[in-house]
Structures are given as structure tokens and as C-alpha cells.
N, CA and C of each residue as an Amber inpcrd file, in Angstrom:
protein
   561
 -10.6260000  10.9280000   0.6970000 -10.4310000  10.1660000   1.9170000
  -9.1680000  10.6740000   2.6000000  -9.1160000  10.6240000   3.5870000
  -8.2340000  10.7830000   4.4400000  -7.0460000   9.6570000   4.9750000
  -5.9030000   9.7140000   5.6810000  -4.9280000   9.1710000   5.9120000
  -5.8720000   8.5810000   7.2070000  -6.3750000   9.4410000   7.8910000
  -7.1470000   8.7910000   9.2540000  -7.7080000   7.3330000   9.2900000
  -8.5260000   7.0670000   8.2460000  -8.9880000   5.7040000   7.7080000
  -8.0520000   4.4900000   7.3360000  -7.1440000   5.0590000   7.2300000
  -6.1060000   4.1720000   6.2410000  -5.6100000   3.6900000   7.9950000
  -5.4010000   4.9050000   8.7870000  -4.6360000   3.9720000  10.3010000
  -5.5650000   3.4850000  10.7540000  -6.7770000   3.7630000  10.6740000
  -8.0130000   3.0980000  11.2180000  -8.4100000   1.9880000  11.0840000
  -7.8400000   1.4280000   9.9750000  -8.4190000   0.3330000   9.1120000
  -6.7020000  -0.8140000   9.4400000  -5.5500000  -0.1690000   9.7440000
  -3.9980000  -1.1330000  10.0000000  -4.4460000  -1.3180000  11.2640000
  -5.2030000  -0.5740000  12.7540000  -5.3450000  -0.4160000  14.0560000
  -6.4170000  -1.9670000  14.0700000  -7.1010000  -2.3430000  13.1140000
  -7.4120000  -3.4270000  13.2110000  -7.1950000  -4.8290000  12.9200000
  -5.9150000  -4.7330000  13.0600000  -5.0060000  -6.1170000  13.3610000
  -4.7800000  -5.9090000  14.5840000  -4.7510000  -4.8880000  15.6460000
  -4.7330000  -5.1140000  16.5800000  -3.2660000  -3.7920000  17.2920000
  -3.5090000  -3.7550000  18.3120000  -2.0980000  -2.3530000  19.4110000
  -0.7780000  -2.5730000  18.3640000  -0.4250000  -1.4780000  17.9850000
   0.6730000  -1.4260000  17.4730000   1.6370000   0.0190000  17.4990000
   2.6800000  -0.0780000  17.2180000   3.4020000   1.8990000  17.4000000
   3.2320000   1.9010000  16.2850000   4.0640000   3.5550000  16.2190000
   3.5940000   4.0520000  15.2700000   5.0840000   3.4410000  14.2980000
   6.1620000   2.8670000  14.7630000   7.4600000   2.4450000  14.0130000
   6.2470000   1.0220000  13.3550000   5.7200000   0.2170000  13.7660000
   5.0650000  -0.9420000  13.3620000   3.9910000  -0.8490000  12.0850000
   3.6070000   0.6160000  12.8520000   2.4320000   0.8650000  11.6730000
   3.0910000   1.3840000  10.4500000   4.1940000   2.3140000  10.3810000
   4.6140000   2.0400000   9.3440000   4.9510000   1.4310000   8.2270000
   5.5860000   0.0530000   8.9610000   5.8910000  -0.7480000   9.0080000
   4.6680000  -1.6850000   7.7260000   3.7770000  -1.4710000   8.7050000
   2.2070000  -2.2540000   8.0390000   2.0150000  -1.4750000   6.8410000
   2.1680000   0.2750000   6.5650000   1.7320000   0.5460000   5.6620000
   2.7950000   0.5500000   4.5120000   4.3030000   0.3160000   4.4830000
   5.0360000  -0.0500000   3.7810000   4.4170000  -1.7320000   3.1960000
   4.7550000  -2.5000000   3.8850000   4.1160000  -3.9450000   3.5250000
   2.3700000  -3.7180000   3.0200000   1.3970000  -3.4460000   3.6020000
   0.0070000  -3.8170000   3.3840000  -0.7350000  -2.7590000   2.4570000
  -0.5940000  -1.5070000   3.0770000  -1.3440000  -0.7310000   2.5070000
  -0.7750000   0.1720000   1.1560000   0.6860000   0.4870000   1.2230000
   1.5770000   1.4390000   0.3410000   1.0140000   1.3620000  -0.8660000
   0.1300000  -0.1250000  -1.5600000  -0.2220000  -0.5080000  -2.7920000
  -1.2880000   0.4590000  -3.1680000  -2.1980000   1.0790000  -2.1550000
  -3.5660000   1.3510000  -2.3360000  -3.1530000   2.7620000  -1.5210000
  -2.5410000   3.5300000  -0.6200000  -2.4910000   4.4430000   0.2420000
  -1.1840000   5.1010000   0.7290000  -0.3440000   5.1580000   0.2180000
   1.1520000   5.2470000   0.8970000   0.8960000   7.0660000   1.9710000
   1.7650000   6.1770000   3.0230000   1.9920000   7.5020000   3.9010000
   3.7780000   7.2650000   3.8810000   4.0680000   8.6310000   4.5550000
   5.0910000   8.8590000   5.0310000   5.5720000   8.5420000   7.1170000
   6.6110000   7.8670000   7.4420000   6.3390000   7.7330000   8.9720000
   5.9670000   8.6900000   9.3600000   6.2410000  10.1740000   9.2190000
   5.8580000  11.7570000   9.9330000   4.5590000  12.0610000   9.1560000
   3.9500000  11.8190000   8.5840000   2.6890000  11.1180000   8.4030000
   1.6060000  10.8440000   9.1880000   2.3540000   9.8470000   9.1760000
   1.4840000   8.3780000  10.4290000   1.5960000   9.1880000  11.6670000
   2.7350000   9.8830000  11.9960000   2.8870000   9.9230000  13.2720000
   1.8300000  11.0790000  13.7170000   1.9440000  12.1440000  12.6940000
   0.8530000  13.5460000  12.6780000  -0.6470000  12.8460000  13.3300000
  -0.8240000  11.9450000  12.2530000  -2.2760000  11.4010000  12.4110000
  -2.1560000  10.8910000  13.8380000  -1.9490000   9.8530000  14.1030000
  -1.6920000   8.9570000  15.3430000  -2.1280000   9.9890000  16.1170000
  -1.5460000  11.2420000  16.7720000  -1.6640000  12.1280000  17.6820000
  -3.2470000  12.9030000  17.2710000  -3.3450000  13.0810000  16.0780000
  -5.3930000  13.8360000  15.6130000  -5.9910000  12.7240000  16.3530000
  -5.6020000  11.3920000  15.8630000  -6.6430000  10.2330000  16.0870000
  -7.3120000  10.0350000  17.4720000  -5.8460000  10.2830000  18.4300000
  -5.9470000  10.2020000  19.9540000  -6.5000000  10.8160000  20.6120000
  -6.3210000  12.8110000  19.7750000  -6.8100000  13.5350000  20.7140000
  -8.0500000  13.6150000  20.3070000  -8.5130000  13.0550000  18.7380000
 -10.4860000  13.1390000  18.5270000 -10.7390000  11.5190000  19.5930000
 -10.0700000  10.8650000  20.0370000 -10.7030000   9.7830000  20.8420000
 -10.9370000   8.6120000  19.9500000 -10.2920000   8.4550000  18.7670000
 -10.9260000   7.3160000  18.1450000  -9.4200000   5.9870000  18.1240000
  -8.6660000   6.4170000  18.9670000  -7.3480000   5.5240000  19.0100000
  -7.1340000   5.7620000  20.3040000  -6.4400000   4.7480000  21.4120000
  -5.9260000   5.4410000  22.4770000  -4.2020000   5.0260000  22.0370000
  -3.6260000   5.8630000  23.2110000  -2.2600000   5.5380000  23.4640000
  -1.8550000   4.8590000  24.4870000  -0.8170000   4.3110000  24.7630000
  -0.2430000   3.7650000  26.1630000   1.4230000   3.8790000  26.2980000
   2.0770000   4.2110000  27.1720000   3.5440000   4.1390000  26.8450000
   3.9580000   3.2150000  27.4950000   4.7350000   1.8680000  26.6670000
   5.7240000   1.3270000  27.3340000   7.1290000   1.6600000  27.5180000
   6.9520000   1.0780000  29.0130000   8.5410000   1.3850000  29.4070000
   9.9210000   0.1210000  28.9020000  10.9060000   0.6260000  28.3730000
  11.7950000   0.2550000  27.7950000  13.3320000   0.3100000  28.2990000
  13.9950000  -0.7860000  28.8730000  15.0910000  -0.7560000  29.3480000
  15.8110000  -0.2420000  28.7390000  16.3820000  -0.3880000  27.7260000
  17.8700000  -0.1530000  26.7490000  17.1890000   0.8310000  25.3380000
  16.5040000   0.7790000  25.3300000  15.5490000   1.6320000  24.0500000
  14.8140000   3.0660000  24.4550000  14.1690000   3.8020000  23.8440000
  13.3770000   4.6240000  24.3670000  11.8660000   4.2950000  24.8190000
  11.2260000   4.9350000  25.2150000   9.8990000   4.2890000  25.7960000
   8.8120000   4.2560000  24.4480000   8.1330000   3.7020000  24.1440000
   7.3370000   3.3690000  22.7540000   6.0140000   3.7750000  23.1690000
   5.2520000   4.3860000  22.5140000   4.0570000   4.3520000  22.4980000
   3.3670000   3.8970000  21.6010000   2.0960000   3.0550000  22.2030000
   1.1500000   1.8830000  21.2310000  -0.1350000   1.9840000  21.4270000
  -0.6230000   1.6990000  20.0420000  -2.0860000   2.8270000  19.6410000
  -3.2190000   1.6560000  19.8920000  -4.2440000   1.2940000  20.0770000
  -4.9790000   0.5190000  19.5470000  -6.4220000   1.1860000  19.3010000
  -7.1790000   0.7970000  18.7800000  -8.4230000   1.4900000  18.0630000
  -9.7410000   1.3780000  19.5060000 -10.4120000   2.4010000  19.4300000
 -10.7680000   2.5480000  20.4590000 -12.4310000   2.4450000  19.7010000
 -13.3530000   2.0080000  20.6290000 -15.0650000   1.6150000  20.3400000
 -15.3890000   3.0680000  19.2460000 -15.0840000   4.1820000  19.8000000
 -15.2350000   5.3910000  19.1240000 -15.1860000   4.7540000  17.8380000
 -13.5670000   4.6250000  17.6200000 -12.8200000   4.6060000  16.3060000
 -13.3330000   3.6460000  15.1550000 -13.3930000   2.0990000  15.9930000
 -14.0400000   1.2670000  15.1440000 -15.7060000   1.3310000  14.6990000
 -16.3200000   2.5070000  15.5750000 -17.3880000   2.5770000  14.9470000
 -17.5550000   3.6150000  13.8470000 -16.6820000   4.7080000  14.1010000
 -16.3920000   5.7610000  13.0900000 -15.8530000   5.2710000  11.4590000
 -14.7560000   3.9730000  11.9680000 -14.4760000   3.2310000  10.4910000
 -15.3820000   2.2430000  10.3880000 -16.1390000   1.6590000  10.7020000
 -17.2080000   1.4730000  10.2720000 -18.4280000   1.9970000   9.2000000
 -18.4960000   3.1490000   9.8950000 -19.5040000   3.9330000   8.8830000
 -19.0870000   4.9090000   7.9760000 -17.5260000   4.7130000   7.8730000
 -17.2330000   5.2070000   6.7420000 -16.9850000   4.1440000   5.8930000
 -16.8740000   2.6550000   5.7670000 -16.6720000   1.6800000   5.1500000
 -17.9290000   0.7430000   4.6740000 -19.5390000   1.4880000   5.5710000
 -20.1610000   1.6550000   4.9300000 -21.0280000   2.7120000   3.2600000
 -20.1070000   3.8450000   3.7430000 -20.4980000   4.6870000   2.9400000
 -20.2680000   4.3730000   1.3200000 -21.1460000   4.9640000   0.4190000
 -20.4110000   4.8430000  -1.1040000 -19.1330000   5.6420000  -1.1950000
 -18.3300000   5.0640000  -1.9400000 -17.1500000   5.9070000  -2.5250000
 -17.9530000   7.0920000  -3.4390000 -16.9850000   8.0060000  -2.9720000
 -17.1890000   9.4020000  -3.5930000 -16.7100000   9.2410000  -4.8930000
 -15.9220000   8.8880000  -5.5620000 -15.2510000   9.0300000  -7.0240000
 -14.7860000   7.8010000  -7.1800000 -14.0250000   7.3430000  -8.4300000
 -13.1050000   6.0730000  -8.5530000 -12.0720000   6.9230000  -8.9260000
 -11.2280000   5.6650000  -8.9160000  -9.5070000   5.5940000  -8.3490000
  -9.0950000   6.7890000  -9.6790000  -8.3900000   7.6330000  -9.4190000
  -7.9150000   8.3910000 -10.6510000  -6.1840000   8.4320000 -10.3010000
  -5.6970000   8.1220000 -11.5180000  -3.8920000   7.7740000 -11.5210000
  -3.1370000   9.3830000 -11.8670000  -2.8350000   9.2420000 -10.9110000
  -1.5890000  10.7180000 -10.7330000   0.1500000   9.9470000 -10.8520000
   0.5870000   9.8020000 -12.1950000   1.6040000   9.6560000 -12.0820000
   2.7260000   9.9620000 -13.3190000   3.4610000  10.7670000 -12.5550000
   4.3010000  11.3980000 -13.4780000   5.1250000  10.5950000 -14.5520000
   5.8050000   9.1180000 -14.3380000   5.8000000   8.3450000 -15.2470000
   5.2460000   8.4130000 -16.3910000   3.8090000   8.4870000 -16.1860000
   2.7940000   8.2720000 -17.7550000   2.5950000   9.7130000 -17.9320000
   3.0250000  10.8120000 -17.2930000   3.5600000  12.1790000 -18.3150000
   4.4660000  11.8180000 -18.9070000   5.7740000  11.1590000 -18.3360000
   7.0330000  11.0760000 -19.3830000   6.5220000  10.2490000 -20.1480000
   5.8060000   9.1260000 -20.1950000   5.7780000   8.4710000 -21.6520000
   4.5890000   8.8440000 -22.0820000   3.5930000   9.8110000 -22.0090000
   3.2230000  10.4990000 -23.1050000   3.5900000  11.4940000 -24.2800000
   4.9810000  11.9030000 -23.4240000   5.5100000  13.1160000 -23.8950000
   6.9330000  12.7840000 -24.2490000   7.2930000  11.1220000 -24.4790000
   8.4400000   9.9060000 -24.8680000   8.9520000  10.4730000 -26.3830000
   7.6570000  10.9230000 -27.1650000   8.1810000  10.5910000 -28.7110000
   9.4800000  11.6710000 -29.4140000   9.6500000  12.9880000 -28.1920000
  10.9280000  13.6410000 -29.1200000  11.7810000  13.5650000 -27.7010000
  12.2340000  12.4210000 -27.2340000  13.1010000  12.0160000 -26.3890000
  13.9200000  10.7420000 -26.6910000  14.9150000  10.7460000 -26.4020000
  16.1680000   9.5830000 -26.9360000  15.5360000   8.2230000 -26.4210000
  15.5080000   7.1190000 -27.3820000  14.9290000   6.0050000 -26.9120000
  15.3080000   5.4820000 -26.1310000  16.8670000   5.6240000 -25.8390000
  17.7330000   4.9460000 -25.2410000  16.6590000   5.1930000 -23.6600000
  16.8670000   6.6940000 -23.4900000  16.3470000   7.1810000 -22.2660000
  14.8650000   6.8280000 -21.8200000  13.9280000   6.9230000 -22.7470000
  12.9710000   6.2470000 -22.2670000  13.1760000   4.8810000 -21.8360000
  13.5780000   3.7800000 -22.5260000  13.8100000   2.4440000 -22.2460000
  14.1120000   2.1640000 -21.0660000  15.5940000   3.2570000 -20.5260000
  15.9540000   2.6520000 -19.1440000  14.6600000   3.3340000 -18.0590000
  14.0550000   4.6560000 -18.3330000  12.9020000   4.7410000 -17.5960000
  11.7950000   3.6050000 -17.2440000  11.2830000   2.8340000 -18.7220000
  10.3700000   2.2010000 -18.3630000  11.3770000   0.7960000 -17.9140000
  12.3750000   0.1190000 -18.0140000  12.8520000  -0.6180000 -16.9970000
  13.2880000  -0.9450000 -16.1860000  13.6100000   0.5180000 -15.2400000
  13.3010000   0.8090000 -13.8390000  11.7180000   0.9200000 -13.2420000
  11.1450000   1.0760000 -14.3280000   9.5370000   1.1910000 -13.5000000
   9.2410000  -0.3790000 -13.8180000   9.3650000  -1.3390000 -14.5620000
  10.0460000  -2.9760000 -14.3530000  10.2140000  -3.4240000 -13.3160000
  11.8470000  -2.8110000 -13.2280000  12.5350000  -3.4510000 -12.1270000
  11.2930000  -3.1980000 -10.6780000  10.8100000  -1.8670000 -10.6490000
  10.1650000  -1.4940000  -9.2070000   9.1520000  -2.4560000  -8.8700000
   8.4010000  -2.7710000 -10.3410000   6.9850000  -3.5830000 -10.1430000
   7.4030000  -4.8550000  -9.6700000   8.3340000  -5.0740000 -10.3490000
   8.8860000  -6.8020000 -10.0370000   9.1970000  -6.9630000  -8.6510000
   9.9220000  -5.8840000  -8.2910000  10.5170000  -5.9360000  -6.6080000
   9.0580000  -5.8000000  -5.2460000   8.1080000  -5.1040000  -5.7130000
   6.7860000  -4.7460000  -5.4140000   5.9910000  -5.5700000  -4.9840000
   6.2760000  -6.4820000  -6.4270000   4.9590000  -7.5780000  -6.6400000
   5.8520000  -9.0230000  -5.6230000   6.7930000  -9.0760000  -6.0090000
   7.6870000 -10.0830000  -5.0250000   7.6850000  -9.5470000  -3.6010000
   8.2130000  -8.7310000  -2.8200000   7.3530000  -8.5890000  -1.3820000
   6.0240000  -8.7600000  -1.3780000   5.3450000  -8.6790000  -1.9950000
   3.6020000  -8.5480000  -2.0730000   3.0910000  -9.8570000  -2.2320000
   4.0550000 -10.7040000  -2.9180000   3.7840000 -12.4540000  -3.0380000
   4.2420000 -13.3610000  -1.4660000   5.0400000 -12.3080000  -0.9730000
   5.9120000 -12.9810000   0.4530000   4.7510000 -12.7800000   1.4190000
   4.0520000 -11.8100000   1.8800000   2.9610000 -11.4720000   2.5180000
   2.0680000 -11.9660000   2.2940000   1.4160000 -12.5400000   1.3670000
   0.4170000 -13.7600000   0.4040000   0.8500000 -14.6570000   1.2880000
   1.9490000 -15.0570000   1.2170000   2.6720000 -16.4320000   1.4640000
   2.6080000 -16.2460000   3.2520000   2.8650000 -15.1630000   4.1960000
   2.8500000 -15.3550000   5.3130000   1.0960000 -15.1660000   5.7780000
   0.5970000 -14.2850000   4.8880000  -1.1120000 -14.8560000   5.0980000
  -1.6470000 -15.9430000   5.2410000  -1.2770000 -16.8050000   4.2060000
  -1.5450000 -18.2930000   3.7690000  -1.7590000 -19.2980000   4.9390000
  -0.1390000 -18.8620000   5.1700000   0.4270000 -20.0700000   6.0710000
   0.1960000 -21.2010000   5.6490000   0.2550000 -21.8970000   4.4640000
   0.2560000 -23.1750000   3.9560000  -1.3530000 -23.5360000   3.9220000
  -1.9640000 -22.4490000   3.9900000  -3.5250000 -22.9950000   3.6100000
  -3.6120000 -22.3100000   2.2770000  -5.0310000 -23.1190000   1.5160000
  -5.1700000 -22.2920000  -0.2640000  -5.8210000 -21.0740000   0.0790000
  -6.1750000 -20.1860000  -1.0480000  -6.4690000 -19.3250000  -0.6070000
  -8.5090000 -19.4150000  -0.2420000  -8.4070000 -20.4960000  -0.9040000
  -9.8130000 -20.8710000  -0.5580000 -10.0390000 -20.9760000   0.7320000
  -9.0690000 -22.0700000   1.5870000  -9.1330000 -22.2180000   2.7800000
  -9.4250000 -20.9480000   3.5530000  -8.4940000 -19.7560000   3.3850000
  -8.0320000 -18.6390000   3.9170000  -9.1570000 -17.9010000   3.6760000
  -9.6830000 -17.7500000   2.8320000 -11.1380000 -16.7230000   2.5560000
 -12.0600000 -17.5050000   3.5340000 -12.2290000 -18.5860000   3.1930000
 -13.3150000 -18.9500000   4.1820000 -13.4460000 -18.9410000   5.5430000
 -12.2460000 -19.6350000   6.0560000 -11.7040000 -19.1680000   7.5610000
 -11.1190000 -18.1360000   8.3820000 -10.5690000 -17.3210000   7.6710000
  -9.8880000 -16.0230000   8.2120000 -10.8970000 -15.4350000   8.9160000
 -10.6690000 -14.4410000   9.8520000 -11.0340000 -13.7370000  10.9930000
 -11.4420000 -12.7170000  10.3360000 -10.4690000 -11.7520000   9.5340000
 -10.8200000 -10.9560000   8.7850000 -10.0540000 -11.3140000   6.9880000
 -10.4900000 -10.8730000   5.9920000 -10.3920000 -10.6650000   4.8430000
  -9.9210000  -9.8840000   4.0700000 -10.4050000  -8.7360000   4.6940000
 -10.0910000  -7.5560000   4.0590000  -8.6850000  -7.3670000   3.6250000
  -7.7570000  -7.8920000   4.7880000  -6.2090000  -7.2630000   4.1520000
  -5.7580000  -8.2110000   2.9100000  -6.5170000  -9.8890000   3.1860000
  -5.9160000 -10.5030000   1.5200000  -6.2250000  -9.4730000  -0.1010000
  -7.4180000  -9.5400000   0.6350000  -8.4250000  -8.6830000  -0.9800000
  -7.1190000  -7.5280000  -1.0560000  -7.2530000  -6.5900000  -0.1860000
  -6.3920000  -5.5400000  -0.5880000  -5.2200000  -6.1500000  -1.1610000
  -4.9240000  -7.3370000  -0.4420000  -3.1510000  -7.4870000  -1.1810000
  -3.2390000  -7.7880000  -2.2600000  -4.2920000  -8.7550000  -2.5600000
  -4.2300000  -9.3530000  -4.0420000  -4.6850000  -7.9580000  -5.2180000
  -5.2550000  -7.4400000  -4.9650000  -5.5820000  -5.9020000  -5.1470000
  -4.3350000  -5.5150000  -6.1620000  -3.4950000  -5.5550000  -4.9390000
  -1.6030000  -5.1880000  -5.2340000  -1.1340000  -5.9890000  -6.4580000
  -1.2840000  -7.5390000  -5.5840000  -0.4600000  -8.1480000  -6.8620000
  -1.2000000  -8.1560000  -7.8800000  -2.3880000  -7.9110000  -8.3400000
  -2.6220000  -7.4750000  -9.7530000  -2.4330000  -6.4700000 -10.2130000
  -2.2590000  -5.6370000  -9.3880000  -1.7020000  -3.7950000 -10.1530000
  -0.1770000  -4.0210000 -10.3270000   0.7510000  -4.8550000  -9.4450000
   2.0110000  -5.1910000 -10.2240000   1.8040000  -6.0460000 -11.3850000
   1.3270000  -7.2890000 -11.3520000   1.5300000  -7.6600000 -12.1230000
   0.9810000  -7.0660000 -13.2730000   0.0920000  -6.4520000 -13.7620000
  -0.3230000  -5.4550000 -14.8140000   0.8010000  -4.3950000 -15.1430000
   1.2340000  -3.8620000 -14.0360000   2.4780000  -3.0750000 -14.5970000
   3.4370000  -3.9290000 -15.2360000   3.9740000  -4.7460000 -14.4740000
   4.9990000  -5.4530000 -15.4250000   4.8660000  -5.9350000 -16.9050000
   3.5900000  -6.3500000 -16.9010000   2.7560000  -6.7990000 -18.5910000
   2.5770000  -5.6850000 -19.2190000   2.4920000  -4.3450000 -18.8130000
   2.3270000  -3.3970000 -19.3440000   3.5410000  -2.6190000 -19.9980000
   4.7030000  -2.6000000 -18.9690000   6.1760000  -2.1440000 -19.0130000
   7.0200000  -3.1180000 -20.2340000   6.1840000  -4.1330000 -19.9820000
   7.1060000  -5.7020000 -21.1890000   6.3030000  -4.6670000 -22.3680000
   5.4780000  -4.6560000 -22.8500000   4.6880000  -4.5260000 -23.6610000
   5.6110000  -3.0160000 -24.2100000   5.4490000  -1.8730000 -23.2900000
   5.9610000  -1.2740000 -23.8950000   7.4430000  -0.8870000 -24.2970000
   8.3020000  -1.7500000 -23.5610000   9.3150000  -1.9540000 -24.0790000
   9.3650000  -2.8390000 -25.5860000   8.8310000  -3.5040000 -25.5680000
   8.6320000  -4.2040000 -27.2230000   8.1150000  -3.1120000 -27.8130000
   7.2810000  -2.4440000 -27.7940000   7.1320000  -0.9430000 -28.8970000
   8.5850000  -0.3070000 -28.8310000   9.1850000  -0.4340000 -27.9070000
  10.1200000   0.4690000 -28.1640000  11.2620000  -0.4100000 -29.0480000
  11.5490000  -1.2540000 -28.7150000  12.3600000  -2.0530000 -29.7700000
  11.6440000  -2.0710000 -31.1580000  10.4200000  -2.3160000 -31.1780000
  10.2000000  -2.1710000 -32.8480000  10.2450000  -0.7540000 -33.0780000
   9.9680000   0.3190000 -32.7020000  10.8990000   1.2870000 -33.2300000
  11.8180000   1.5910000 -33.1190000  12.9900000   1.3590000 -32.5530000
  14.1050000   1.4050000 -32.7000000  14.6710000   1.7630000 -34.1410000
  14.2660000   0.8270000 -34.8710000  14.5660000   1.7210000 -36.3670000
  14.6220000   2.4470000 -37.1860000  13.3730000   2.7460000 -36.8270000
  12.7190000   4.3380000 -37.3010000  13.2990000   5.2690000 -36.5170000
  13.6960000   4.9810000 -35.2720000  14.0940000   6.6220000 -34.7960000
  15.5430000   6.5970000 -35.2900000
């Protein structure tokens, strides 16, 4: 898949720049898709000139002038029928972390430990923005309420998506920090 989909799919909350969309894919999507802003911004400009986003520039007194994207009939029908399509593969994990702790056992424990409780600390910090966005979804309705009534859906599912891949890391990171304390002795 492409990055194209991923703006295709933030463009439907509705006109936003490309500082905002960032913005969205730091908060919403980073869990499932992370871009970079020069990134976003590359795409933004493919998107416009294949016709599936337009642009508009506002003018800006004290700031520079902004330009704001919104998804164009093209676009939403193009993400459409790719959101009909089957997925090509499932999710496969590229992460260098779980090289270092495969390759943990002739390395100082000390050093692994503070590795895996910085990858802790990250999930915890992760999953807590990711609970704040829950919470501004909500708006004081359950989430029952919110599934049933919401306009669209899709971005809860994805979030909750999130907070179970943090919270699994963190249960996972506890976990293996307790292996590492019970060996502690042996090494």
C-alpha cells in the first residue's frame, strides 16, 4: 500500500493543510502508517496533480499563505475501491528492537533492561495520547453510543486498533523485563 491511501483516508474528516495533516497522522494514523511531514507533503502535490485531492491557498495576514487539500469525487471514489479490495498480505513486523532482543543473550543485562524500558516508557506515552483522542472522540458518550451514532467509525476502530497494540506492548515489555530479573542470577 501506499502513503496515497493513508492521506486519502485523513482527507476524510474533511479540508485540511498539509501542517494539520500531519498533525492527524502523528495523533490518528502513526499507530498503523507513520509518515514523515516531507512525506505528506511529496504526496499532497502526486495527489493534486493525479486529481484525486484539490488545493486552495489561503491568504494569511501575519503568517505565510497555507494551502488546504480536501478530497476530491475522483479521490473518494479511488479510496473507495481500494478499501473495497482484499488485502494483499497481513501485517508483517519490521522492527529492529526484536533483532536486539533476539540477539539479547551475549549482551549485558543491565543494557538490555534499560532497552526494553524505554520501549515501556514509549508504549506507555503512546497508549496515553491514544487514550486522550478516545476521550476527545467520545465526548462523554460510551463507546456504544459512539459506534452507533458516529458519522464515520473508521477512525475509533483504527484507534482502538492502537490502544491494543500499546497496551500489548507494555504487557509484553513487563513480561519481559521479569525474565530478565529472574535471570539476573545466572548471568
Amino acid at each position: 500500500m501506499s502513503l496515497k491511501y493513508a492521506v486519502l483516508a485523513a482527507l476524510l474528516e474533511g479540508e485540511a493543510s498539509g501542517y494539520e495533516l500531519s498533525k492527524v497522522f502523528d495523533v490518528s494514523l502513526a499507530n498503523f502508517w507513520p509518515a514523515t511531514p516531507q512525506q505528506l507533503y511529496r504526496e499532497l502535490e502526486r495527489l493534486a496533480a493525479d486529481g484525486l485531492i484539490e488545493a486552495r491557498t489561503v491568504q494569511q495576514e501575519r503568517r505565510p499563505n497555507k494551502r488546504l487539500f480536501t478530497l476530491t469525487e475522483a479521490g473518494r471514489e479511488h479510496l473507495n475501491a481500494f478499501a473495497a479490495e482484499p488485502t494483499r498480505r497481513p501485517t508483517a513486523i519490521r522492527d529492529e528492537f526484536l533483532i536486539k532482543i533476539q540477539a539479547m543473550d551475549g549482551v549485558d543485562p543491565e543494557a538490555v533492561r534499560a532497552l526494553v524500558e524505554e520501549r515501556r516508557a514509549w508504549a506507555v506515552g503512546k497508549l496515553a495520547r491514544y487514550e486522550r483522542v478516545r476521550e476527545r472522540l467520545l465526548d462523554g458518550r460510551t463507546e456504544e453510543e459512539y459506534l452507533r451514532d458516529a458519522d464515520r467509525v473508521g477512525p475509533y476502530l483504527t484507534l482502538s486498533a492502537g490502544i491494543t497494540l500499546e497496551r500489548e506492548n507494555v504487557r509484553w515489555c513487563e513480561h519481559v523485563l521479569t525474565v530478565l530479573k529472574r535471570r539476573a542470577p545466572l548471568g
